[in-house]
C-alpha positions in Angstrom: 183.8 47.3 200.1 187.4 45.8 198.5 186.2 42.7 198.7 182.6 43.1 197.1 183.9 45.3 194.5 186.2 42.3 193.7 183.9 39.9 193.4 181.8 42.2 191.2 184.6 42.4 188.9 185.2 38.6 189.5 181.6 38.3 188.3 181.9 40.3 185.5 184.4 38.6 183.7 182.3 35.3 184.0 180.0 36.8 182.4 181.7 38.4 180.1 183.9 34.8 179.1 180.3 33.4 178.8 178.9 35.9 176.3 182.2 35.5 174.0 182.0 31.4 174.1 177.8 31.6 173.7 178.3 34.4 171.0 181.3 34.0 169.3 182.4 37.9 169.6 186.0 37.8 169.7 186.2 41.4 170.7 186.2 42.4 173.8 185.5 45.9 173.8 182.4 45.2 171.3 181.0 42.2 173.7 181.7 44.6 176.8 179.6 47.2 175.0 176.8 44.9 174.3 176.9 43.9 178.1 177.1 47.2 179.4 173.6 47.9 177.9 171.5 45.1 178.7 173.0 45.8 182.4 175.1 43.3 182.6 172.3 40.8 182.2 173.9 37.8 180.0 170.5 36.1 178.6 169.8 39.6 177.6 172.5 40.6 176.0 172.5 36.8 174.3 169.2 37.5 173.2 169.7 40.4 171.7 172.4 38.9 169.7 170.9 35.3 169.0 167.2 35.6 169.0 165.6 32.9 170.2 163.4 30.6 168.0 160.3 30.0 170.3 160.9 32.9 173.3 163.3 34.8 175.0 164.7 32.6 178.3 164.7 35.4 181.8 166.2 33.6 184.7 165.1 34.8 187.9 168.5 35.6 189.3 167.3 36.7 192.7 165.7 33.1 193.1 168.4 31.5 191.5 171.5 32.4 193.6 171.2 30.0 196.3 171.5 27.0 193.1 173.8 29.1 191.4 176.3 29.0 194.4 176.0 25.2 194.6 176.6 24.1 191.6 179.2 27.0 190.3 179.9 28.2 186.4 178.9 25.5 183.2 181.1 24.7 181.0 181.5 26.5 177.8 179.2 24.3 176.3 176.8 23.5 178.5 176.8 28.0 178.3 176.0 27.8 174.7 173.4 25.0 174.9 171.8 27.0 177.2 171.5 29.7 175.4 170.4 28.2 172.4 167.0 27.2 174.2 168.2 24.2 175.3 167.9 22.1 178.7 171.1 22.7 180.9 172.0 19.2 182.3 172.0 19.1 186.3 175.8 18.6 187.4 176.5 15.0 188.6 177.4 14.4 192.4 181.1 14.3 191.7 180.9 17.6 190.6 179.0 19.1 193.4 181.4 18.0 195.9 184.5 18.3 194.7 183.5 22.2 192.9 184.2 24.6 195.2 180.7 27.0 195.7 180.8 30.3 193.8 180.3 33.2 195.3 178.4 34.9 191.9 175.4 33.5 190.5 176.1 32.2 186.7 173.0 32.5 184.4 173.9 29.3 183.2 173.2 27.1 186.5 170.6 24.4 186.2 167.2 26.5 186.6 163.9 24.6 187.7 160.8 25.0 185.6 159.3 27.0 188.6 162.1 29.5 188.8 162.0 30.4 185.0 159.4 31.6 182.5 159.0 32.6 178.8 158.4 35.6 177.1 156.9 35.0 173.6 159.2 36.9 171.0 157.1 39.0 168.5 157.8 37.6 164.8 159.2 40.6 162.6 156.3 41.0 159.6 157.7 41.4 156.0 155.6 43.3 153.4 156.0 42.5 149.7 154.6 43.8 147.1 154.7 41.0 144.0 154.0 42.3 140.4 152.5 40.0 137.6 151.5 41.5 134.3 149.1 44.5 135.3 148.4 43.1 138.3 149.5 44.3 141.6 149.8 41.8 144.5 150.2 42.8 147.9 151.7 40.6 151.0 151.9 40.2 154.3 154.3 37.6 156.1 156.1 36.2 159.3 159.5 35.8 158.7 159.5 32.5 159.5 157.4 31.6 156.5 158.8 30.1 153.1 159.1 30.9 149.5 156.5 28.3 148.9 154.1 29.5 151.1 154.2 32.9 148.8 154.0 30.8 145.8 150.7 29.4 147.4 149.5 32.3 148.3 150.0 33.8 144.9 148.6 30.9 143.1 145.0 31.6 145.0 145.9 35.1 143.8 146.5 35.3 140.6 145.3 31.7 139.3 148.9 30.7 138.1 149.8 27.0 139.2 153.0 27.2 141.1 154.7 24.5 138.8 154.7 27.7 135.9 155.7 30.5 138.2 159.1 31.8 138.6 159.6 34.3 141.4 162.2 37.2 140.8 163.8 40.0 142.2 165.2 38.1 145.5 168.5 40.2 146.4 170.1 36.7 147.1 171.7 34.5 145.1 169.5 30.2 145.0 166.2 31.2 147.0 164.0 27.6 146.7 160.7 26.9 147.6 161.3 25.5 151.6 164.1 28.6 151.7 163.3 30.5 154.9 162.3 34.4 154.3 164.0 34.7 158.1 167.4 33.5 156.3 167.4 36.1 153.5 167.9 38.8 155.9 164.9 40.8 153.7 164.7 44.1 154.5 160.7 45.3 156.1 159.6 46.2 152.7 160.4 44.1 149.8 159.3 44.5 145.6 158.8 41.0 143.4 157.5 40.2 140.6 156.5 36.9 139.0 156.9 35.8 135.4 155.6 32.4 133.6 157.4 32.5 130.4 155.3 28.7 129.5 151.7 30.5 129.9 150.5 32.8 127.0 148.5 36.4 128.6 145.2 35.2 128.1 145.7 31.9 129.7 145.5 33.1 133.4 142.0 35.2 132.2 140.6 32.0 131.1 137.4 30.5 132.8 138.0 27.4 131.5 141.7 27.0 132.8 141.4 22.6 131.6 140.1 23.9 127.9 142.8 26.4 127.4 145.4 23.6 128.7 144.0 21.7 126.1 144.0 24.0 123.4 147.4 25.1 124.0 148.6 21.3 123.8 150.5 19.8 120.5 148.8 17.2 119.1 150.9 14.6 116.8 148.5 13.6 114.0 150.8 10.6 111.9 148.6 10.7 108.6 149.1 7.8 106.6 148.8 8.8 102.3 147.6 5.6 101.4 147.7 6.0 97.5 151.7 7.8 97.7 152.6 4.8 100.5 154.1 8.0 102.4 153.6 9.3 106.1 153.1 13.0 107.5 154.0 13.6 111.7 152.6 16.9 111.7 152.4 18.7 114.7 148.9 21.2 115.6 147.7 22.8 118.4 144.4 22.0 120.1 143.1 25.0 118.8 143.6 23.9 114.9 140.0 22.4 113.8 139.4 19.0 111.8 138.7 21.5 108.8 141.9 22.9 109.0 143.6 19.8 109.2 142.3 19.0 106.7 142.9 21.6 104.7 146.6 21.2 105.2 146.4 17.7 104.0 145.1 18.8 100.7 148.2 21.2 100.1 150.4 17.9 100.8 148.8 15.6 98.8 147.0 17.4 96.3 143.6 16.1 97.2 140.5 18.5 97.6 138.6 18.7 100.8 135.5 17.1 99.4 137.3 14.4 97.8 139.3 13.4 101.0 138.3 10.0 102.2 139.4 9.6 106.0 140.0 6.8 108.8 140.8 7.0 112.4 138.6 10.2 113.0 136.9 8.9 116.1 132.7 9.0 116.7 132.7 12.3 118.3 134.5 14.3 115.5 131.0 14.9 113.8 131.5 18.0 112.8 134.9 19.6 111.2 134.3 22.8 113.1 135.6 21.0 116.2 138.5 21.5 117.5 141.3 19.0 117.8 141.4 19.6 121.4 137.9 18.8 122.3 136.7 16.2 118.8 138.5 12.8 121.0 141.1 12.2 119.5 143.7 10.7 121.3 146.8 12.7 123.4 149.5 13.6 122.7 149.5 11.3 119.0 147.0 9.5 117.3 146.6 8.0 113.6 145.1 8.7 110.7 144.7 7.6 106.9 143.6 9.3 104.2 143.1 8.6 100.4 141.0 10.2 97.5 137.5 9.3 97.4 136.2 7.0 94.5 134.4 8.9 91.9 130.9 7.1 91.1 131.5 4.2 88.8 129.3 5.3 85.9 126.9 8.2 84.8 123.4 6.0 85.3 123.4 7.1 89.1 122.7 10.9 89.2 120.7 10.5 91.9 124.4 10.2 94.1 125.9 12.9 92.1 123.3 15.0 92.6 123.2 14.7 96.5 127.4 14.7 96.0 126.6 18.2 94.0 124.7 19.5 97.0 126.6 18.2 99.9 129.1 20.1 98.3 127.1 23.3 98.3 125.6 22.8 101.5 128.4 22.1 103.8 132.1 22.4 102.2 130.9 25.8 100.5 134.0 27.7 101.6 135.9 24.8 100.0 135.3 26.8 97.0 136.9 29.4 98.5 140.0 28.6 99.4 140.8 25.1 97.6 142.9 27.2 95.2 145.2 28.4 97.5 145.7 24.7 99.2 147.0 23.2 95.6 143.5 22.2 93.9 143.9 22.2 90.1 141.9 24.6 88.3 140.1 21.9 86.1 138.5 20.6 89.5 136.5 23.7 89.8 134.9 23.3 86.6 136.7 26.0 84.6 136.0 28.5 87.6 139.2 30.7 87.6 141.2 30.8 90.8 143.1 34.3 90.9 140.4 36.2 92.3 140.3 33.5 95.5 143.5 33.2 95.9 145.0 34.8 99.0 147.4 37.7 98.2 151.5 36.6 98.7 152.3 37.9 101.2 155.3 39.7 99.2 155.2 41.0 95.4 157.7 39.1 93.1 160.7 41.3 92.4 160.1 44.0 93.9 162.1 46.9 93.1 162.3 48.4 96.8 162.9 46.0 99.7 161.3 48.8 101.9 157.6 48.3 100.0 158.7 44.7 100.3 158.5 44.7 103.9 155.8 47.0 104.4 153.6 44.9 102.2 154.9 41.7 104.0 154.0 43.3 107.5 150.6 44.4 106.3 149.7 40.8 104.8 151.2 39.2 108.5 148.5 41.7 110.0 145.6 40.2 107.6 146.2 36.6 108.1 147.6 36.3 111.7 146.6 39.7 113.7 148.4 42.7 114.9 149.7 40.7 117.7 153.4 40.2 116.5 157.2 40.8 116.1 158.0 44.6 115.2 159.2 44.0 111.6 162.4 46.7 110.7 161.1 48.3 107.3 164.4 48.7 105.3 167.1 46.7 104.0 168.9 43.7 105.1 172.1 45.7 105.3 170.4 48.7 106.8 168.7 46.0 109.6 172.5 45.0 110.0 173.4 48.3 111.0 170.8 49.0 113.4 171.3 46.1 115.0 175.2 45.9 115.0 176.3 49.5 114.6 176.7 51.8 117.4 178.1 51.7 121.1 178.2 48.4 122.2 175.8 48.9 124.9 173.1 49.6 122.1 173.8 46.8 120.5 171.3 43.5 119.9 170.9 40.7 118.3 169.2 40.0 114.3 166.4 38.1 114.0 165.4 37.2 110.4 162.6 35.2 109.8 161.9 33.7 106.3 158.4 32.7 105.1 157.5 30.0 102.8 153.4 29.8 102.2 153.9 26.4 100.2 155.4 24.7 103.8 152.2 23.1 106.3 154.1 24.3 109.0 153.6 28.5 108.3 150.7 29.0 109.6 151.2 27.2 112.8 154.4 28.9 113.4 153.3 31.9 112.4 150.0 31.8 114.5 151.0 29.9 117.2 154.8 31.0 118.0 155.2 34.6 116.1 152.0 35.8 117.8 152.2 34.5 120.9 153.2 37.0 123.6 155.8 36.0 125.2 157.6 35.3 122.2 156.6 39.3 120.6 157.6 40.8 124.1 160.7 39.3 124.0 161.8 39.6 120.6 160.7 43.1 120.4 163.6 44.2 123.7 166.1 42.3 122.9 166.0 41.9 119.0 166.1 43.9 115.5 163.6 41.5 113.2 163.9 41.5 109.7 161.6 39.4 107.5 161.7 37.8 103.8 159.3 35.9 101.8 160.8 32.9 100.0 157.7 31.0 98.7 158.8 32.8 94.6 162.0 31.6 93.6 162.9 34.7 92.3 162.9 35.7 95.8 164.6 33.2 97.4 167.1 34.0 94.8 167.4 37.6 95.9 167.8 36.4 99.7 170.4 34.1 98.9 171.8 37.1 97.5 171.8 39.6 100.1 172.8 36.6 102.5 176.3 35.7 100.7 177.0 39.5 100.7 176.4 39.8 104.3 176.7 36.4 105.7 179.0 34.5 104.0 178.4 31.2 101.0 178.2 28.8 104.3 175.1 30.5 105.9 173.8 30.3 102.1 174.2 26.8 101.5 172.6 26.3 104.8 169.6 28.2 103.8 169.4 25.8 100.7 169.5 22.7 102.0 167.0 23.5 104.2 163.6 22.0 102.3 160.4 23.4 101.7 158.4 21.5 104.7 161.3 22.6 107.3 160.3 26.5 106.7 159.4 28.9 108.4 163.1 29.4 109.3 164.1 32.1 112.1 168.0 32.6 111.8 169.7 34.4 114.8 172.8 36.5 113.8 175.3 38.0 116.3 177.5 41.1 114.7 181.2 40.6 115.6 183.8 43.3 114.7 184.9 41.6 111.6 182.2 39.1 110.7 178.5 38.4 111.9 178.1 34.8 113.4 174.4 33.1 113.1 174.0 32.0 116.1 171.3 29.6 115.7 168.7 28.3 113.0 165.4 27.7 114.5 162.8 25.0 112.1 159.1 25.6 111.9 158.7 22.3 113.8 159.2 23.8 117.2 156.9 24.5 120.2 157.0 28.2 122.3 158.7 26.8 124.8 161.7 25.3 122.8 161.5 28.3 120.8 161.9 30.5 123.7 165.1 28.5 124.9 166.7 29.0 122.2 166.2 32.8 122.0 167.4 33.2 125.5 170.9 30.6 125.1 171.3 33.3 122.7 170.9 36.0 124.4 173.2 34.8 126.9 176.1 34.5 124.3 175.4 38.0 123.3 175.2 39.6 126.8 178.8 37.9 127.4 180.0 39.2 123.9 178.5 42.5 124.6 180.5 42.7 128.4 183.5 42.3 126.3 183.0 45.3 123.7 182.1 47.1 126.4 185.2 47.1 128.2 187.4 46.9 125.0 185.2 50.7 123.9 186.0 51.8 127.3 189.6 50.8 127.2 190.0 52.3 123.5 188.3 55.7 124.8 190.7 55.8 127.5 193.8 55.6 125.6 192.4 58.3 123.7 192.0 55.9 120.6 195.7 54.9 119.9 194.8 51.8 119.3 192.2 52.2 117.3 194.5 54.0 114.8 197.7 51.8 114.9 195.2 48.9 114.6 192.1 50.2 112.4 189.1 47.2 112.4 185.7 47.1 111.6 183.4 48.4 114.4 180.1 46.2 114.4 
């Protein structure tokens, strides 16, 4: 009985040297426990501690003793190879004769494929549940899968090409597309949700997913003025049509619509209700020329003017309309008087109250662009300063202003295209108090210039002024320190959504750091019961 209870202690602490070099578990007491219960059984108990990638490994140790005896304990290594799954190496003759047998089978002898077998190890299932927009996507997953394969999955889901989706809410830190789920240790039920700041809402309802690419593409038109020897690089959006364009061109150059003469329009643009996107021209620039039409060369041919008269009529009617408000002289509407076509401003010159300012700026945005856009703070500049800057500093944010000029080409694509688009609105609208002006009547531009010295500083208003009438719309981002507000950036009208974008979140990111800091300085200041704040009174912003 001595002797077998020593060689069952003798065993033990084989086995127990062999789960410490195979597992790594320095303590003893915590690797005896782990032994104790899986009986004692050491591919068990390094199973349950390294699972296996393709099976658990169960030696037959009643078949296996006889072997075990001959060839005595592996090496530490050969142990941990083996219990990674791998092949044991058979001892080499030397080794078998000079070893003396063992008495205790090692689960680490050489085992023949007939004297072993695998158990297939059950993959753990994750469940996620992946939010996009107001849709609700629900997942289920081996652990062994990959980011990537979500992303796949989601794309047949949801219709969003993987290139434009960012997946968020991972608990770790850099999670890439071939990152294992298996190595993020998730937990069985998981929450995500997707975001794709590049793709507008309606573009992932679209039927026609290669149209709305299209239409949602800039497309560089270089116009050459052939009379004023001067190019335009104007920048529209597939969406714009030819008649727009062309529209635009007759507030730069001062030609009407129906006296426009054009080249470089190719074959298929027949009709200026097309769209720029689908009329062939070419991607992402193509070039134009334009000049003003001849007028006939005497009165004897009325038969042209006539036809002139009713092409006119016919199928530039709504030239009438709205030539007045694109630069056309009054004279070349035959004494017709403009004021009552002309598009309302969309702010009253000197106005006495900036709040009826901004509300009749906000309901003139509505008419011309939608209801789709920023929140505009009705009040003053100074009163936008303090909503924005005053306060604790965790209800703090940043100023947007945003100044309109209705004589620049760019306004209306900026206005239709960037302020309107919904990424743009969401995110201005959390993070952002905007406050707009219209500068298109110099004795508003004056006022702003005003009310920006006062608040800003004279650098920030020689800025504004040397800024010229094509560069606007302007979109100036302001940061409120505690003894001076900093304008963070100045954002042209020549910009896409996704620059635009960019630029709002690098300066969010300087905030949020800004904002850590007053944070900790008001908790500081409320801790020494405001001592410092009345040896050293400063300007809370």
């Amino acid at each position: 009985m001595a002797s077998e209870s020593g060689d069952s202690n003798m065993d033990r602490e084989m086995i127990l040297a062999d789960f410490q070099a195979c597992t790594g578990i320095d303590n003893i007491a915590e690797a005896i426990t782990l032994l104790e219960l899986n009986n004692w059984d050491l591919v068990a108990a390094i199973n349950g501690v390294i699972p296996q990638e393709n099976g658990i490994l169960q030696s037959n140790f009643s078949s296996e003793a006889s072997q075990a005896s001959m060839y005595g304990p592996p090496s530490q290594s050969e142990a941990a190879d083996a219990a990674a799954g791998g092949t044991v190496p058979p001892p080499s003759s030397s080794s078998s004769s000079s070893s003396p047998p063992s008495s205790s089978a090692s689960a680490f002898c050489s085992i023949s494929p007939s004297s072993r077998h695998i158990v297939e190890r059950q993959p753990q299932m994750l469940n996620f549940r992946v939010e996009y927009r107001q849709r609700m996507v629900e997942l289920v997953l081996e652990e062994g899968s990959t980011v990537g394969e979500i992303k796949q999955i989601l794309e047949t889901e949801l219709g969003v090409p993987v290139s434009k989706m960012q997946l968020q809410g991972w608990k770790a830190g850099d999670v890439s597309d071939s990152t294992v789920l298996r190595s993020l240790h998730l937990p069985k039920n998981n929450r995500l949700h997707v975001t794709t700041p590049d793709i507008p809402s309606s573009a992932s309802t679209s039927k026609n997913s290669a149209l709305q690419e299209s239409l949602n593409q800039n497309f560089l038109l270089v116009i050459s003025h052939r009379e004023a020897q001067r190019d335009y690089s104007l920048n529209f959006p597939g969406s714009r049509t030819i008649q727009e364009v062309k529209r635009n061109i007759s507030d730069l150059t001062n030609i009407p619509v129906r006296h426009q003469q054009w080249e470089g329009w190719p074959a298929s643009a027949s009709d200026d209700s097309m769209t720029l996107a689908v009329c062939g021209i070419s991607y992402p620039c193509h070039h134009l020329s334009v000049c003003r039409r001849s007028a006939p060369a005497n009165a004897q041919e009325p038969t042209e003017e006539c036809a002139d008269v009713h092409m006119i009529s016919d199928s530039e009617g709504d030239d009438f309309e709205d030539a007045s408000e694109f630069g056309v002289d009054d004279s070349e509407m035959f004494g017709m008087g403009s004021s009552s076509c002309r598009k309302s401003p969309m702010m009253p010159e000197n106005s006495e109250n900036e709040a009826d300012a901004l509300l009749h700026f906000t309901a003139e945005f509505s008419s011309r662009y939608g209801e789709t856009h920023p929140m505009f703070f009705i009040g003053s500049l100074e009163a936008a300063s303090q909503e924005a800057f005053y306060g604790k500093a965790r209800d703090r944010k940043l100023l947007a202003i945003y100044l309109h000029n209705d004589d620049s080409v760019l306004s209306n694509v900026f206005c239709s295209q960037m302020m309107c688009a919904d990424s743009i609105v969401s995110y201005l609208s959390q993070n952002f108090i905007t406050w707009a002006w219209d500068v298109t009547k110099e004795a508003n531009k004056a006022r702003l210039l005003t009310m920006c010295t006062r608040h800003f500083g004279s650098v920030v208003t020689q800025t504004i002024r040397t800024y010229k009438t094509d560069q606007f719309p302007l979109l100036l981002v302001v940061m409120g320190k505690r003894t001076s507000n900093e304008v963070l950036n100045v954002i042209q009208g020549n910009t896409t959504v996704d620059e635009l974008m960019m630029r709002l979140m690098g300066a969010m990111e300087i905030f949020t750091a800004q904002q850590q800091e007053d944070i900790k300085d008001e908790k500081a200041d409320k801790h020494s019961g405001g001592v410092d704040r009345i040896q050293n009174p400063r300007e809370e912003w």
